[in-house]
Every structure is written in C-alpha cells, then in structure tokens.
C-alpha positions as CSV (number, residue, x, y, z in Angstrom):
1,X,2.0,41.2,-59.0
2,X,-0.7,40.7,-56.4
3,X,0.7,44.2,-54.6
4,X,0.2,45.9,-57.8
5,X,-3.2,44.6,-58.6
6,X,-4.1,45.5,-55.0
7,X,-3.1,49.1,-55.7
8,X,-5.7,49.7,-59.0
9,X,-9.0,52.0,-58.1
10,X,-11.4,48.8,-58.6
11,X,-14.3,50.3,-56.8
12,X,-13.9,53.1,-58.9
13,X,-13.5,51.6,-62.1
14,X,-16.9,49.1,-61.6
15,X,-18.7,52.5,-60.0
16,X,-17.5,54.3,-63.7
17,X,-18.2,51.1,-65.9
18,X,-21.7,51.2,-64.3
19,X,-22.1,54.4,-65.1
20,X,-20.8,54.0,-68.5
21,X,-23.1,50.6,-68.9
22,X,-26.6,52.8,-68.0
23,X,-25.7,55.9,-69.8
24,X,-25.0,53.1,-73.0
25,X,-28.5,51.7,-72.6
26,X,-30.5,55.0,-72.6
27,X,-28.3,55.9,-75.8
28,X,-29.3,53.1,-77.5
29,X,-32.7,54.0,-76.6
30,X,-32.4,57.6,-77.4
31,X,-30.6,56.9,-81.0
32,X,-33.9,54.9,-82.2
33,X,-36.1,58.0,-81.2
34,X,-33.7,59.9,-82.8
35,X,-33.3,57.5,-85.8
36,X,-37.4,57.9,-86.6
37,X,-37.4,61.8,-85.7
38,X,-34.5,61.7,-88.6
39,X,-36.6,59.6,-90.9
40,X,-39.6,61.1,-90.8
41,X,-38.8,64.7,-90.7
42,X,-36.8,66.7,-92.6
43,X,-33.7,68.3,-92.3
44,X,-35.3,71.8,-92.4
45,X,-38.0,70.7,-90.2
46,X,-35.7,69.3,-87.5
47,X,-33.3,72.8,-88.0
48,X,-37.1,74.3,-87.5
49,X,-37.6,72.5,-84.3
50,X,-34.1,73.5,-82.3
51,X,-33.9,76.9,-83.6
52,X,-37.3,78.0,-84.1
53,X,-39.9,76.1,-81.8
54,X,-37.2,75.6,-79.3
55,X,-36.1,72.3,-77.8
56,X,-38.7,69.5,-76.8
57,X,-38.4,68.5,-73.1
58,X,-38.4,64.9,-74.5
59,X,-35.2,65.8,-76.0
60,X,-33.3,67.8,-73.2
61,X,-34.8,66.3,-70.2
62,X,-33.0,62.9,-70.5
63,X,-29.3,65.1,-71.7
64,X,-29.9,67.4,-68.6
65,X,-30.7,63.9,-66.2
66,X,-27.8,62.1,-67.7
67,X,-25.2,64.7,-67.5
68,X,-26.0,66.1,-63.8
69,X,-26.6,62.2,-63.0
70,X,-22.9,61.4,-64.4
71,X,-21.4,64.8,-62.9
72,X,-22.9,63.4,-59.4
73,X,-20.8,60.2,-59.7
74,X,-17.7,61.4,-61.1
75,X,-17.7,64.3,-58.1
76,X,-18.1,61.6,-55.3
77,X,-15.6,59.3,-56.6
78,X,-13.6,62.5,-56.9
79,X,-14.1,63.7,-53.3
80,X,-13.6,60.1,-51.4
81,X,-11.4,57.9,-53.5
82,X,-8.0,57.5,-51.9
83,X,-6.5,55.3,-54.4
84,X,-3.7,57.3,-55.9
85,X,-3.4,55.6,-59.2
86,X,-7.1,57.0,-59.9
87,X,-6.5,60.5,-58.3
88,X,-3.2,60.4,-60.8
89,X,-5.9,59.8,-63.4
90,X,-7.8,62.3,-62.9
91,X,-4.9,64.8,-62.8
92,X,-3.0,63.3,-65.7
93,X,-6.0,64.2,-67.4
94,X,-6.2,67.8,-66.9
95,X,-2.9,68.7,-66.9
96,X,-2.4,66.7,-70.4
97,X,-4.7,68.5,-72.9
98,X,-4.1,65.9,-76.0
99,X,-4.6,62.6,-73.5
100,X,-8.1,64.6,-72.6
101,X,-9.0,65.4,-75.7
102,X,-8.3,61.7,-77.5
103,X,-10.4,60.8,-74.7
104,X,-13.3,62.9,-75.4
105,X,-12.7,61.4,-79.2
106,X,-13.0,57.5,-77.8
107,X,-15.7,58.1,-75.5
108,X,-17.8,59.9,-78.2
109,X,-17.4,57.3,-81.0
110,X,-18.4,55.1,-78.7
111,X,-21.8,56.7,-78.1
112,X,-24.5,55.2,-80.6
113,X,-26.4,58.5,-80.7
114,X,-23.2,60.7,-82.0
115,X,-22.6,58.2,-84.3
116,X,-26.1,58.7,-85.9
117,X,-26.0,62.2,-85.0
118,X,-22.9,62.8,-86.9
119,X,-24.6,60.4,-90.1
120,X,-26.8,63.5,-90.4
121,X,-24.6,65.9,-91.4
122,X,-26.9,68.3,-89.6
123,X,-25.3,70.4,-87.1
124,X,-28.0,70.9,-84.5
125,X,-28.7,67.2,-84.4
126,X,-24.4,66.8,-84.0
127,X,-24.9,69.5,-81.5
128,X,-27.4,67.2,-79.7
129,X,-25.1,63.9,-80.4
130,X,-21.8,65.7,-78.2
131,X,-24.3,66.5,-75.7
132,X,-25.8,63.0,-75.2
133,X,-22.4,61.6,-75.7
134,X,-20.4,59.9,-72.8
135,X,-17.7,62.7,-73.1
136,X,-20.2,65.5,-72.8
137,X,-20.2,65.5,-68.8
138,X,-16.7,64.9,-68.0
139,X,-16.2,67.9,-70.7
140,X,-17.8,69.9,-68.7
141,X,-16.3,69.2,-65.7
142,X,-12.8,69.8,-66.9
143,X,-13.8,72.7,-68.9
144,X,-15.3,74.4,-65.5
145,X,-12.1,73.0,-63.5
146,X,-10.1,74.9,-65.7
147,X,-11.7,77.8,-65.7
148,X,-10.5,78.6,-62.2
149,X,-6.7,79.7,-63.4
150,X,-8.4,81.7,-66.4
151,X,-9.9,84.1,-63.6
152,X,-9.0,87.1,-61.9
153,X,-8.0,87.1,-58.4
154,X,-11.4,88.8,-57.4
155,X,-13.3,86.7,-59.4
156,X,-11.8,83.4,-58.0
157,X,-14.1,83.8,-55.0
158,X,-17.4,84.0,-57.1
159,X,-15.9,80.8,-58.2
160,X,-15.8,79.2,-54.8
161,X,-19.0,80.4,-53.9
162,X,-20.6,79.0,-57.3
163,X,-18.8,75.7,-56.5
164,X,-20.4,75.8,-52.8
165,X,-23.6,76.5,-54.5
166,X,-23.4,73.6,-57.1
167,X,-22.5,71.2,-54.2
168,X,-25.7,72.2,-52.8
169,X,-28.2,71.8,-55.1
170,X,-26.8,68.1,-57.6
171,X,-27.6,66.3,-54.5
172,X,-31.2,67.7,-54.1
173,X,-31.7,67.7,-58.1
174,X,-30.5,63.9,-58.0
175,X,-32.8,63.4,-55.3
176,X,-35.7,65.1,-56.9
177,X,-35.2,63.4,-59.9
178,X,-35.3,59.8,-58.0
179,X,-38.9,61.2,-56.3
180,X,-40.1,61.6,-59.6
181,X,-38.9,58.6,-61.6
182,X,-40.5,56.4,-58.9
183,X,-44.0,58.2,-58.5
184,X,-43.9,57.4,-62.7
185,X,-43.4,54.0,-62.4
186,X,-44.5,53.2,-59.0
187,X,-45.7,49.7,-58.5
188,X,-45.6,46.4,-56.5
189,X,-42.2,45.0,-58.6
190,X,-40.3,48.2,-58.5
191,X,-40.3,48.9,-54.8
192,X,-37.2,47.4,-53.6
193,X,-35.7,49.4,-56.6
194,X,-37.3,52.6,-55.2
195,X,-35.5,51.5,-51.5
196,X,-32.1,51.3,-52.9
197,X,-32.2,54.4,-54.9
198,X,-33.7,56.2,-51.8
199,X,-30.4,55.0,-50.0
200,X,-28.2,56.0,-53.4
201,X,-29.7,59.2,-52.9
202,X,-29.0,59.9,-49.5
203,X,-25.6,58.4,-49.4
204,X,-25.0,61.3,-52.6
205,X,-26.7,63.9,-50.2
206,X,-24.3,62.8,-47.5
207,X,-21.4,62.3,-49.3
208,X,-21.6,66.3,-51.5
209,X,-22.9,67.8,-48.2
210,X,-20.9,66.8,-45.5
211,X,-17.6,69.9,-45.6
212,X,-15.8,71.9,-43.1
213,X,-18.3,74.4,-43.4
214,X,-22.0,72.2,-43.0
215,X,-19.6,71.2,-39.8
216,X,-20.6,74.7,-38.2
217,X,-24.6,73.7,-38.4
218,X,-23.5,70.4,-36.7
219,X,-22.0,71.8,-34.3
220,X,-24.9,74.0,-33.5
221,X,-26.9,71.1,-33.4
222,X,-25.0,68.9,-30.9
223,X,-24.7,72.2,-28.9
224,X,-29.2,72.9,-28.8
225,X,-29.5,69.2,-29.5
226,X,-33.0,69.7,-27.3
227,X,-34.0,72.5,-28.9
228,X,-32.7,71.2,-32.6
229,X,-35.1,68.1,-31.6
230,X,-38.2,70.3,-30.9
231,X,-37.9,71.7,-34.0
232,X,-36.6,69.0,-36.3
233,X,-40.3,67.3,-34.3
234,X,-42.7,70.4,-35.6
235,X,-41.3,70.4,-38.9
236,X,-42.1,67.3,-39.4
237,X,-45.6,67.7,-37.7
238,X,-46.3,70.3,-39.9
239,X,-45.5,68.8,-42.8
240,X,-47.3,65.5,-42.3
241,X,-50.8,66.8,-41.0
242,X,-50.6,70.5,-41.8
243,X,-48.6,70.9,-45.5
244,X,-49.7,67.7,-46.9
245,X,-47.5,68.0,-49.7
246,X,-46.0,65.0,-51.5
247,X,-42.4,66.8,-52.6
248,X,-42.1,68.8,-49.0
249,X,-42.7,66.1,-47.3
250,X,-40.1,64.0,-49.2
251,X,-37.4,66.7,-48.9
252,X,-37.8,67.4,-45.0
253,X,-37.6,63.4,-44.8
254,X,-34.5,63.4,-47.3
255,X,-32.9,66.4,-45.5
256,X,-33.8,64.9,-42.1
257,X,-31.9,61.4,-43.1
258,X,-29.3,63.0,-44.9
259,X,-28.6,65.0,-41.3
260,X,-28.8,61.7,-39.1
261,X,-26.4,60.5,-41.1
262,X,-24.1,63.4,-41.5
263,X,-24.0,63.4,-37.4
264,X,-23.4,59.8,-37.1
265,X,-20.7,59.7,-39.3
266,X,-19.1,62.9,-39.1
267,X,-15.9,62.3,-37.8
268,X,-14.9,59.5,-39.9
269,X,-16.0,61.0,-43.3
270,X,-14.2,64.3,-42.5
271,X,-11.5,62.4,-41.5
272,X,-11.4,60.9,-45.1
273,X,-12.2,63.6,-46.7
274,X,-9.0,65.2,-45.3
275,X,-7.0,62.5,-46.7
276,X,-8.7,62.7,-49.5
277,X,-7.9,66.4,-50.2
278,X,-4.3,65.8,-48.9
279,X,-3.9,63.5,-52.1
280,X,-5.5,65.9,-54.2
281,X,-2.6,68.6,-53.1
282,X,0.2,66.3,-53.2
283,X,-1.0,64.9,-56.6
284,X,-1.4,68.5,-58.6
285,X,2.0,69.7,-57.1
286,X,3.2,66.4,-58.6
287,X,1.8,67.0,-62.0
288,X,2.7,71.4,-61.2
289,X,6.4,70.4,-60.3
290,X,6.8,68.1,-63.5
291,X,4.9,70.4,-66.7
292,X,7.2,73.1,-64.9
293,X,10.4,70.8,-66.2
C-alpha cells in the first residue's frame, strides 16, 4: 500500500490543485463583475459591447493572464515530472477523446463564471464563460497538441519552430506580467510576496528555456567566458546609468539570473529533462501500440 502511495504525482497534483485554488478565487471575483455588468445592462447592450465596441481590457486582460499563467504551469510540470502515473495522465488524456472531453465538462461546471455565463442564455457572455473557465487552457493545449498529426509533412516544421517560439516568449510574458502586478501593488507588506514570485519567475524562465538548443549559447559562453563577462558587465552598465529604464533594466536582470542559473545547473536539468522525454516516448508508444489493437 505504502509502495503504491509512493508512486502517485503528489507534487504534481498540490502544484495543479494550487493552480486550480487561485484560478477559483479570481472566478469568483470575476462572476460578481460579471453578475452586475449582467444586471445592469442589457442583453443587447452587452452583444453591443463584444461585437461592436470591441472587448474591454478589464474583461480579456485577466482571461489572457489566466490562461498563459495556467499554460506555464501545466508545460513545466509537463517537461520535468518523471512520475509515470501522471505522464500516463496526461497521455490517456489525449489519446482518449471522450475521457478529455467529460473532463472539459467537469472542469467547466465547476467554474462559477460559466455557470452564470451560461444563466444568460447569451452567447457572447457563454463565449466569455468557456474562456474564463478552468477547461479553457488545457483546451487549448490539447487542441494545439493535436494539431501536429493534422499537418503536412512541410508544415510540421513551422510547427516546431512556432513551438520554439512559444517556449520563448510564456516565460518572459509570465515574467512581465509579475513586473507589473508588483509595481501596482508595491508596498511595505507585499515585498516578501514580490521576492518569491521573482524566484517563481525565474525558476519558469529556467525551467522553459533551458533545451538542447540554448545548450549551443552556453557553450559559447563557457568557451569566451572573459569576453561573455565583459559584456554581460557593460550591459548592465548601460542599463543602470545610461538606459534608465524600469522594464530593460528588469529584463537584463531577469535574463542575467535566469542565465546564472541555466550554467549552474545545466547538467543536471538536461539530464532530467532527458529522462523526462524518454518517458514521454515510451509512454505515447504505449498508448500508439494499444489504440492500434
């Protein structure tokens, strides 16, 4: 009994009930904006307002933070976890479309603002209820998974290279976002908050960043580590007393940590990030081998 317990993803189950917890909370908060924008307005002023005067940034700001917030953390656990119950998750998931979908269905009754969304019986504010919803990002992920054996042979490569992209910039958006949350609410109470989501940050930056191919620029930089030195030293010179800009100088700080760390750690995150991947091959020729039945 003990060996089995041992065996279930519990990192990754508190990481996704965290997750699942916060992205609750700012639906509860959402659904009673939503609740007096639906009370005071009319259903022909609010079809008005998302067709016509185009969505308020109070309304897709929070969906767009949520969803590339949530598609952050599902990615990372994807990319490290080397519990194979959870990679079998995962899998099982894509490979069985009805299991997905009554997921979807759970997670989405569960979300208060598609439940008052849906009370509307207006279709832009449903519209707006799916998106908010805690299905909404993993829909997208899986939807964009499988997209990849809907392509062309040619077209496979844009894919890659889309993927490469999209690994590039989550972890700067995320990071961006953090920068900006905490210059809203800066003050004395919230500082040690701002210090651990500086770390969460970089440890996401890290984490996305670090692949075979970033290995190249870290070997370049072992190789001129003097010269790399120099001018990792005038960037930040010239940032601090020449630029004087609040987001540079944040980014050349964030990029700068999230390289230390890269370099310290290189070896043993690529090292798990091979076993990672070698569970992610054995586990879809699993899940191949046995639909192919």
């Amino acid at each position: 009994m003990f060996d089995k317990l041992k065996k279930l993803p519990v990192i990754e189950m508190v990481s996704i009930g965290l997750l699942f917890f916060i992205m609750l909370f700012y639906n509860v908060v959402f659904v009673i904006m939503l609740g007096n924008i639906l009370f005071e307005d009319s259903s022909q002023n609010i079809i008005n307002n998302f067709f016509i005067e185009g969505f308020d940034i109070i309304i897709c700001l929070p969906i767009a933070i949520q969803t590339i917030i949530s598609i952050c953390i599902y990615l990372i656990l994807y990319k490290v976890s080397l519990n194979k119950f959870f990679i079998h998750i995962i899998y099982g998931l894509k490979f069985y479309t009805i299991v997905r979908r009554l997921l979807y269905f759970l997670l989405m009754f569960i979300s208060p603002v598609f439940l008052v969304s849906i009370s509307s019986f207006i279709l832009p504010v449903i519209l707006l209820g799916i998106c908010y919803s805690l299905a909404f990002p993993l829909i997208l992920l899986y939807a964009y998974w499988g997209l990849e054996n809907r392509l062309p042979h040619r077209m496979k490569k844009i894919y890659k290279g889309i993927n490469t992209l999209l690994s590039i910039v989550l972890p700067f958006f995320v990071a961006g976002f953090v920068y900006y949350f905490n210059n809203q609410s800066s003050s004395a109470d919230t500082r040690v908050l701002e210090l651990a989501l500086y770390i969460v940050v970089v440890l996401i930056g890290t984490l996305l960043l670090l692949t075979e191919k970033s290995k190249i620029l870290l070997e370049k930089i072992k190789k001129y580590k003097w010269h790399s030195f120099l001018l990792w030293v005038s960037v930040i010179y010239a940032t601090l007393w020449g630029l004087r800009n609040e987001w540079v100088t944040y980014y050349v700080l964030y990029i700068s940590a999230v390289l230390l760390l890269m370099l310290i750690f290189e070896k043993p995150l690529l090292s798990w990030r091979a076993k990672n991947e070698e569970l992610h091959r054995e586990t879809e020729e699993y899940y191949k081998s046995k639909i192919q039945q």
